[in-house]
N, CA, C, O and CB atoms as a CASP TS submission, in Angstrom:
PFRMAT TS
TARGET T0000
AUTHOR 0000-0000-0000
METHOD Language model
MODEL 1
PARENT N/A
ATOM      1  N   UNK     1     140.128  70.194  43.068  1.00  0.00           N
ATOM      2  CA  UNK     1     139.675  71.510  43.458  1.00  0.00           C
ATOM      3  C   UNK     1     138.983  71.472  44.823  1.00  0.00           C
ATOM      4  O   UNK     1     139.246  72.424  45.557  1.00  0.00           O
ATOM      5  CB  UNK     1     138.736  72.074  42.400  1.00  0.00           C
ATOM      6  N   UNK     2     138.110  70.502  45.314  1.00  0.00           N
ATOM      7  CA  UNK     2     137.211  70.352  46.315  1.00  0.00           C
ATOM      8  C   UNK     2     138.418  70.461  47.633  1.00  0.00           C
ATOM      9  O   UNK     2     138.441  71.222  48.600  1.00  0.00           O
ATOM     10  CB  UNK     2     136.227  68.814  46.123  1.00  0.00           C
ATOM     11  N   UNK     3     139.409  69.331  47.202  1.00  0.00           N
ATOM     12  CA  UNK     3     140.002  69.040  48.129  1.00  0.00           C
ATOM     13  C   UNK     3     141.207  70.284  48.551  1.00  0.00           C
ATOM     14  O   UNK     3     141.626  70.589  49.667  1.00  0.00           O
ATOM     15  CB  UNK     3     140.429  67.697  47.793  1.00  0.00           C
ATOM     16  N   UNK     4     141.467  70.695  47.557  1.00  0.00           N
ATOM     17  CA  UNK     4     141.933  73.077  48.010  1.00  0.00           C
ATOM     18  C   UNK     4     141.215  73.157  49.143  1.00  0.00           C
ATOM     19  O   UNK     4     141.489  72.903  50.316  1.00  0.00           O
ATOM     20  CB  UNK     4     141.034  74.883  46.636  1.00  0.00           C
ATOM     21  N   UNK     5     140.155  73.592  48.545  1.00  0.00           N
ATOM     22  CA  UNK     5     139.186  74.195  49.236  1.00  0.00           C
ATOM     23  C   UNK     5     138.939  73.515  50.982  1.00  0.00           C
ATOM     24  O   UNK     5     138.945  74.138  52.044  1.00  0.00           O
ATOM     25  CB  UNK     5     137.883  74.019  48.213  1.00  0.00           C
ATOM     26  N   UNK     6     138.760  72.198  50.759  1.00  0.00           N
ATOM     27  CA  UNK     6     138.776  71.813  52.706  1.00  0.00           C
ATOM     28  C   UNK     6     140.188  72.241  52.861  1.00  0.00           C
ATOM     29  O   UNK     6     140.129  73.181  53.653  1.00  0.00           O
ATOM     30  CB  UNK     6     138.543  69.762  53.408  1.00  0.00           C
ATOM     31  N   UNK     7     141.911  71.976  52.393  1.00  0.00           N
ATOM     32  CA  UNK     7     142.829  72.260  52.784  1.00  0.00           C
ATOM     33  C   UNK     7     143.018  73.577  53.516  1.00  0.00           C
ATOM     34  O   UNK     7     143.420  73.894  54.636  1.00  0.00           O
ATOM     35  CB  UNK     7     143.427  72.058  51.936  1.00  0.00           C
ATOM     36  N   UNK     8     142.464  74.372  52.186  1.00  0.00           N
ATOM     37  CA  UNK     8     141.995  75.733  52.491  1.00  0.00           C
ATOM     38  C   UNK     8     141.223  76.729  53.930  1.00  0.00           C
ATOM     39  O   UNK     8     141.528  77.762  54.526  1.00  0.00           O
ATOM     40  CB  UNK     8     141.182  75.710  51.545  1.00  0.00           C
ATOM     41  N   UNK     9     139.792  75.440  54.036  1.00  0.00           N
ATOM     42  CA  UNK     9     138.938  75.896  55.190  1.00  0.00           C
ATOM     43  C   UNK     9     139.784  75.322  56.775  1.00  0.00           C
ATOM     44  O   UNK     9     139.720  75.986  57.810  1.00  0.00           O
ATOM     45  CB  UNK     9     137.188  75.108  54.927  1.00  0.00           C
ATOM     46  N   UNK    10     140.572  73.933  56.662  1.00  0.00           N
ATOM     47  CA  UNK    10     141.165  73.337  57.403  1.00  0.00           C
ATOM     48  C   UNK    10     141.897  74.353  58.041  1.00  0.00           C
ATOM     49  O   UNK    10     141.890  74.614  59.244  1.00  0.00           O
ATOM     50  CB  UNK    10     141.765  72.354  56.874  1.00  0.00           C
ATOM     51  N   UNK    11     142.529  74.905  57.146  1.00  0.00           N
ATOM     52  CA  UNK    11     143.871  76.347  57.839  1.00  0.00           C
ATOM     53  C   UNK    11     143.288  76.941  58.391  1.00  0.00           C
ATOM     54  O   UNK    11     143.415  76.850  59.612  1.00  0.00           O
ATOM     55  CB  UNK    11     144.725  77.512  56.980  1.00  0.00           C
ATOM     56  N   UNK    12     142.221  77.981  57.793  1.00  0.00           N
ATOM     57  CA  UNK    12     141.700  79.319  58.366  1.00  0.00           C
ATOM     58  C   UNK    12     140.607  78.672  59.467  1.00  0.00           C
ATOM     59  O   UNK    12     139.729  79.535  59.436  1.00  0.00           O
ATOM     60  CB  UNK    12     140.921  80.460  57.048  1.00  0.00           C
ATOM     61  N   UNK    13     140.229  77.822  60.262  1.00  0.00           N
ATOM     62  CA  UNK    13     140.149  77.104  61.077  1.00  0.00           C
ATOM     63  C   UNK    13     141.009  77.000  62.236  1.00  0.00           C
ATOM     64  O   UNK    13     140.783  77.415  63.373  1.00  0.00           O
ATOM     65  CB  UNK    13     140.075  76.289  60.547  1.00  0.00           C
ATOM     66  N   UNK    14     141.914  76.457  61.844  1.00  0.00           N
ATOM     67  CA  UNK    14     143.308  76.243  62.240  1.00  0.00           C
ATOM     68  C   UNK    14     143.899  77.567  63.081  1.00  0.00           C
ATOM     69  O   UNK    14     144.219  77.710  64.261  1.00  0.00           O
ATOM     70  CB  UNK    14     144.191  75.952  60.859  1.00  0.00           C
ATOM     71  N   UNK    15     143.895  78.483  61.908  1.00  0.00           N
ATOM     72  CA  UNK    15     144.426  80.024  62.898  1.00  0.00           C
ATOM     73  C   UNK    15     143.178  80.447  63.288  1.00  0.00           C
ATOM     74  O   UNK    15     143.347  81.336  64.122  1.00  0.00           O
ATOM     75  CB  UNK    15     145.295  81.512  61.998  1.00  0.00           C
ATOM     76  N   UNK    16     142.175  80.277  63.125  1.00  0.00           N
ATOM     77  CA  UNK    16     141.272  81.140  64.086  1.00  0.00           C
ATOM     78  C   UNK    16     141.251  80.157  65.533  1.00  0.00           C
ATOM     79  O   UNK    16     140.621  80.761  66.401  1.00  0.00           O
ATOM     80  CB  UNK    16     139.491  81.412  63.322  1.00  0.00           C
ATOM     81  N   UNK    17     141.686  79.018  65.951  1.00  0.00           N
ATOM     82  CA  UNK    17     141.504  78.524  67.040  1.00  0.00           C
ATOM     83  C   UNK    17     142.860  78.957  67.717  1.00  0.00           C
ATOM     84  O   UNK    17     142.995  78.876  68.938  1.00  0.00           O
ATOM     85  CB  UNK    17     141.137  77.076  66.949  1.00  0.00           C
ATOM     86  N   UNK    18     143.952  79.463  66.814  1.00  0.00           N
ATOM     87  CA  UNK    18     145.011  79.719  67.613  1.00  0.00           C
ATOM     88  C   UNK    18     145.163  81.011  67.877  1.00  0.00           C
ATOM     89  O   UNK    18     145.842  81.265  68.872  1.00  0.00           O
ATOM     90  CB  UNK    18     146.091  79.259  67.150  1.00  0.00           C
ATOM     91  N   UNK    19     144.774  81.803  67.338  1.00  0.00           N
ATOM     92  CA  UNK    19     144.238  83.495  67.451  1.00  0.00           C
ATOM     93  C   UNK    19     143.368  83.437  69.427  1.00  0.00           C
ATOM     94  O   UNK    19     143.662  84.126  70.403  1.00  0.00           O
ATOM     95  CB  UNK    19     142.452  83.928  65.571  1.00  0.00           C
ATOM     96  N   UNK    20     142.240  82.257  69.279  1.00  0.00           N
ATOM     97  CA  UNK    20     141.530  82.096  70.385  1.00  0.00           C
ATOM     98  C   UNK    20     142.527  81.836  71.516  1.00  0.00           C
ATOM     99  O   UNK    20     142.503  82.501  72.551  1.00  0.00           O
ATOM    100  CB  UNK    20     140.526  81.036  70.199  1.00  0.00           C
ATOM    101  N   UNK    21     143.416  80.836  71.290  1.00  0.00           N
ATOM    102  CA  UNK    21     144.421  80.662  72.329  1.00  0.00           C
ATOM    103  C   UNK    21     145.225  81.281  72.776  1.00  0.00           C
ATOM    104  O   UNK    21     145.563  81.213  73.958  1.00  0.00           O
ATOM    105  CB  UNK    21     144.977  80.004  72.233  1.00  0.00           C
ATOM    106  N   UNK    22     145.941  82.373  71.539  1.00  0.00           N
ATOM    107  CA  UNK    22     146.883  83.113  71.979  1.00  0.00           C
ATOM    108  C   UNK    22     146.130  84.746  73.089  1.00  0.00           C
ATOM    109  O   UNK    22     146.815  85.378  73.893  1.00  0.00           O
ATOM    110  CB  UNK    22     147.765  83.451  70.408  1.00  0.00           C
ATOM    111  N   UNK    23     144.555  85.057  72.749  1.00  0.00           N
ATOM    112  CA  UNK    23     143.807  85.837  73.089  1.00  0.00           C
ATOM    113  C   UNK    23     143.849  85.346  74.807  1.00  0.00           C
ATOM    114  O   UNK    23     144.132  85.993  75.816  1.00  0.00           O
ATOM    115  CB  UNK    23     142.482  85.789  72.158  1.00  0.00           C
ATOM    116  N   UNK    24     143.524  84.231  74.656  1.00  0.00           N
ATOM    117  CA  UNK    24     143.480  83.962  76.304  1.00  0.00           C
ATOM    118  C   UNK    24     144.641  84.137  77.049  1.00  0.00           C
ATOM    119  O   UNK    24     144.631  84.682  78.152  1.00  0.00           O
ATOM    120  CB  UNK    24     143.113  82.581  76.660  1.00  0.00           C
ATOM    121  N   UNK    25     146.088  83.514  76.269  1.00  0.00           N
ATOM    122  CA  UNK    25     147.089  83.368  77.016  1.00  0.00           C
ATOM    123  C   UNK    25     147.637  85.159  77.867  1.00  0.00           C
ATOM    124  O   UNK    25     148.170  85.588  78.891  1.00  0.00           O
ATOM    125  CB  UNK    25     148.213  82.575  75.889  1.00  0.00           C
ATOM    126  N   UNK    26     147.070  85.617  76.639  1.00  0.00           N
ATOM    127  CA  UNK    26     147.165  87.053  76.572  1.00  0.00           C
ATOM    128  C   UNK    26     146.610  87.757  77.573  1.00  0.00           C
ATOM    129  O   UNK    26     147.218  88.612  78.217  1.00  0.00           O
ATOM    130  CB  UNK    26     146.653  87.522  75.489  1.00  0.00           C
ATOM    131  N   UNK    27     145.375  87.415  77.760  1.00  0.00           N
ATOM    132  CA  UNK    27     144.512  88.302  79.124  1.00  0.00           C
ATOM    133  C   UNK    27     144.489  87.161  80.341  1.00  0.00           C
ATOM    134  O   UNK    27     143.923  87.528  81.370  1.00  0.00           O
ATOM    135  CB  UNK    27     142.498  88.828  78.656  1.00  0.00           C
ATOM    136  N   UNK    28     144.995  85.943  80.328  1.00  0.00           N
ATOM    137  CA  UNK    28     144.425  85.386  81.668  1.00  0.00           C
ATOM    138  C   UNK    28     145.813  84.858  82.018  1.00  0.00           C
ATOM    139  O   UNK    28     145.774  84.146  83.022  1.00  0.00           O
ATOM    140  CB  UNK    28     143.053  84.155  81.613  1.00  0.00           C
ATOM    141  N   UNK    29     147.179  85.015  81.420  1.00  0.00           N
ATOM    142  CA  UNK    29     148.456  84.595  82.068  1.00  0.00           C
ATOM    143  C   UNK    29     149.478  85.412  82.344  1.00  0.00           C
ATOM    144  O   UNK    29     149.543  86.481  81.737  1.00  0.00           O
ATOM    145  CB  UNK    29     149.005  83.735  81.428  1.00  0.00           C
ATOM    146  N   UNK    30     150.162  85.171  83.013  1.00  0.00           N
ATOM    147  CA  UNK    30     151.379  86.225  83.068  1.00  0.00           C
ATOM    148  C   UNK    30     152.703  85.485  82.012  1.00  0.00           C
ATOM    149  O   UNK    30     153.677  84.833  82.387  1.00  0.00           O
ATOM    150  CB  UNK    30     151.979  86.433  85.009  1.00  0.00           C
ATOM    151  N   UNK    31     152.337  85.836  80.741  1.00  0.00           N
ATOM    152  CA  UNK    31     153.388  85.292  80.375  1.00  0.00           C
ATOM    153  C   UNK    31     154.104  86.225  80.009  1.00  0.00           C
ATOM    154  O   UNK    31     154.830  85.841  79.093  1.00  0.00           O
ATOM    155  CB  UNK    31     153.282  84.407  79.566  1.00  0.00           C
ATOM    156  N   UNK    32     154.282  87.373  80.293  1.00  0.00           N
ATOM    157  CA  UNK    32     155.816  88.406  79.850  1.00  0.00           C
ATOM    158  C   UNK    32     156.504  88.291  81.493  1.00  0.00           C
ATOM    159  O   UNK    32     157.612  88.793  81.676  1.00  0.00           O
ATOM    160  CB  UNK    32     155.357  90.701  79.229  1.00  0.00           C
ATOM    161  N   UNK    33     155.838  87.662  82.554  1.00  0.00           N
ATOM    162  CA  UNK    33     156.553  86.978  83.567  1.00  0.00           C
ATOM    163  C   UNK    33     157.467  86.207  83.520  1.00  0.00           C
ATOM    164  O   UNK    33     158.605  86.515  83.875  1.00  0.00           O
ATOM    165  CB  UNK    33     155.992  86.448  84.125  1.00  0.00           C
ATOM    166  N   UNK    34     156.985  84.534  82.868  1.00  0.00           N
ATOM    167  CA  UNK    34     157.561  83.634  83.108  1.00  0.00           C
ATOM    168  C   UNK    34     158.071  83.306  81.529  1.00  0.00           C
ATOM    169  O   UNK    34     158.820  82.346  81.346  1.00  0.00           O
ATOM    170  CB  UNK    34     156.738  82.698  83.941  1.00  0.00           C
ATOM    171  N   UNK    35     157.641  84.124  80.429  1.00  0.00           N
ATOM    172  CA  UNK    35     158.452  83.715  79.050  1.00  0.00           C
ATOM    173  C   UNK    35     158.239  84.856  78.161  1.00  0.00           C
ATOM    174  O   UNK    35     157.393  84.903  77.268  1.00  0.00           O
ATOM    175  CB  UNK    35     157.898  82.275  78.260  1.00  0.00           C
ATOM    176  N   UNK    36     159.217  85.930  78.529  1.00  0.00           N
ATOM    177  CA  UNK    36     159.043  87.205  77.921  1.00  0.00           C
ATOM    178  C   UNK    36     159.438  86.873  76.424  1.00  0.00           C
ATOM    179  O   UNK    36     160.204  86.019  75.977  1.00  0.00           O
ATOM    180  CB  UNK    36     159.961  88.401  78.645  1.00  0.00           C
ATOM    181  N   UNK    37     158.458  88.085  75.633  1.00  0.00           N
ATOM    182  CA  UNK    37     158.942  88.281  73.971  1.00  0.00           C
ATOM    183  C   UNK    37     158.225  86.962  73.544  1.00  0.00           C
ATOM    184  O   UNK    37     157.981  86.896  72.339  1.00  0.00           O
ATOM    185  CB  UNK    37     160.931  88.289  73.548  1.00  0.00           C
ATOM    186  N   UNK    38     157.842  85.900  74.310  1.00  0.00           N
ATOM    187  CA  UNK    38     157.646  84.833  73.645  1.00  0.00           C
ATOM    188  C   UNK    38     155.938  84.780  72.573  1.00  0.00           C
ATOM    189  O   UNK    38     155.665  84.273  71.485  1.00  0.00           O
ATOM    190  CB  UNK    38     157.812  83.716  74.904  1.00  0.00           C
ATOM    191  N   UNK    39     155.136  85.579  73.582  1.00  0.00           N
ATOM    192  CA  UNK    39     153.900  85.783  72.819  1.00  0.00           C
ATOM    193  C   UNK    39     154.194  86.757  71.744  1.00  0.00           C
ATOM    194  O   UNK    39     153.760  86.308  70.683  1.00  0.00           O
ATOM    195  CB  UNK    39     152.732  86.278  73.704  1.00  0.00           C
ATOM    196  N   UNK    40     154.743  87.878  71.598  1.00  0.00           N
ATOM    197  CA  UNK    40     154.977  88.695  70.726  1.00  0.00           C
ATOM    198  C   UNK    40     155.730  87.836  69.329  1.00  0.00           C
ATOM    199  O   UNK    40     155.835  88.464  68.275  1.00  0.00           O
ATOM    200  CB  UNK    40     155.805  89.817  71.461  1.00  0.00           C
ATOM    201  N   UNK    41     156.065  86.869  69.379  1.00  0.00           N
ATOM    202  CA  UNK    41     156.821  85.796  68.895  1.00  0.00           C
ATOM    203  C   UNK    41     155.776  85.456  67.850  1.00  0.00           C
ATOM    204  O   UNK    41     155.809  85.904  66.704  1.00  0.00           O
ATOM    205  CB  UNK    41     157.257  84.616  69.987  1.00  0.00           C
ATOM    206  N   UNK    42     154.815  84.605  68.335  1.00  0.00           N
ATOM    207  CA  UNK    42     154.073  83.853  68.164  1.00  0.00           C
ATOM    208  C   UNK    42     152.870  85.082  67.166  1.00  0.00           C
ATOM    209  O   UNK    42     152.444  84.938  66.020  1.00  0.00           O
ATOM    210  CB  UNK    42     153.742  83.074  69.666  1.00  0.00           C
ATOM    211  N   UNK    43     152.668  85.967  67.934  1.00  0.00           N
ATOM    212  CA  UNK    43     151.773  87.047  67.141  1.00  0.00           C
ATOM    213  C   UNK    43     152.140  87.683  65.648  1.00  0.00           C
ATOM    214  O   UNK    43     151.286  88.033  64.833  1.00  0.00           O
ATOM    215  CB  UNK    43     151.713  88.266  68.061  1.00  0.00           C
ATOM    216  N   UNK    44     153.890  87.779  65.406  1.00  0.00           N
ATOM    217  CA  UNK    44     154.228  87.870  64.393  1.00  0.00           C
ATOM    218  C   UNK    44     153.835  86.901  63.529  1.00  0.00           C
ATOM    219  O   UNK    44     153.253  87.247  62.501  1.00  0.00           O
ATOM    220  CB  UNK    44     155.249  88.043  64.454  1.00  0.00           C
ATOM    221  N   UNK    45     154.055  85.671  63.764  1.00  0.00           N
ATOM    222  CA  UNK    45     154.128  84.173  63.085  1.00  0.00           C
ATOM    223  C   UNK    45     152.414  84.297  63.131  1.00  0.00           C
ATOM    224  O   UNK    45     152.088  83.454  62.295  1.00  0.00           O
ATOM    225  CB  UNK    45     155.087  82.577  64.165  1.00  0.00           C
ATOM    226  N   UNK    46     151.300  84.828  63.599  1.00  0.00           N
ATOM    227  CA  UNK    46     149.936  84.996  63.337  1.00  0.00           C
ATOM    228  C   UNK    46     149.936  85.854  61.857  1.00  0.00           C
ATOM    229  O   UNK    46     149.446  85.558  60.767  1.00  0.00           O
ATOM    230  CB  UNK    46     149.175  85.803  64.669  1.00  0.00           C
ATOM    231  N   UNK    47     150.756  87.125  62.340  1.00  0.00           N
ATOM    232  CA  UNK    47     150.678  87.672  61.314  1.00  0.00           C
ATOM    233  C   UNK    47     150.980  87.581  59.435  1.00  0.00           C
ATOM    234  O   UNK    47     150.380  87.958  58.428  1.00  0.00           O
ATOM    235  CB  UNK    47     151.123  88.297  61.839  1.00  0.00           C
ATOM    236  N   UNK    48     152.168  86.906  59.723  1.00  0.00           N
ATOM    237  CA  UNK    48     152.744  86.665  58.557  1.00  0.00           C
ATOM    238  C   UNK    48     151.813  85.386  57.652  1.00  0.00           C
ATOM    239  O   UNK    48     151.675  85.250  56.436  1.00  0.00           O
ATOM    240  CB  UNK    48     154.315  86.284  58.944  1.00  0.00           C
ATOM    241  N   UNK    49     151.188  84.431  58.978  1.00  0.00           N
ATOM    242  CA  UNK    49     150.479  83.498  58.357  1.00  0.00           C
ATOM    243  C   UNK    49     148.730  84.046  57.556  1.00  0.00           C
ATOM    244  O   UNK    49     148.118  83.653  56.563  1.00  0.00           O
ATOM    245  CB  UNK    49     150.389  82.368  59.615  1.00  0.00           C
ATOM    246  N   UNK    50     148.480  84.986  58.494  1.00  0.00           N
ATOM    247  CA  UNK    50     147.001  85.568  57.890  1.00  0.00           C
ATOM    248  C   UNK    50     147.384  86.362  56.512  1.00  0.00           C
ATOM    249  O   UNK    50     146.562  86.142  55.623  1.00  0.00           O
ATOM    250  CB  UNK    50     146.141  86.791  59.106  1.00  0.00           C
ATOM    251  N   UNK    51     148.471  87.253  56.134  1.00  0.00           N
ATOM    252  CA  UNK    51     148.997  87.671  55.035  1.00  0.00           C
ATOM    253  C   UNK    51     149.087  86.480  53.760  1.00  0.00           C
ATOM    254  O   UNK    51     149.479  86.925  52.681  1.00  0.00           O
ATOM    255  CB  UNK    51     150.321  88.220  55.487  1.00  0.00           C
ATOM    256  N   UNK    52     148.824  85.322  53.807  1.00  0.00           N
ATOM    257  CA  UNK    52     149.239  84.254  52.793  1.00  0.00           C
ATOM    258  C   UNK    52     147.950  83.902  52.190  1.00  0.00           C
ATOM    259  O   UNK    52     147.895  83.048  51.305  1.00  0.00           O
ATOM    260  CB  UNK    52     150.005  82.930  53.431  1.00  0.00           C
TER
END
């Protein structure tokens, strides 16, 4: 049970540091410049993962 639970905290960890990354890529890059659709990509795959 213990070990759920870090698996558990490990993830939601996990996406909150990539939530942080994708936030930056978002306001400080031009990426619908140089790799369009690709963040919108990635934001779905946020989404579907916070739903679980």
């Amino acid at each position: 049970m213990q070990q759920e639970e870090q698996k558990m905290r490990l993830a939601e960890d996990l996406q909150a540091d990539v939530e942080v990354i994708y936030t930056s890529i978002d306001q400080n890059y031009q990426h619908q410049r140089f790799a369009p659709g690709q963040l919108a990509k990635l934001q779905r795959g946020l989404e579907l993962a916070g739903n679980k």
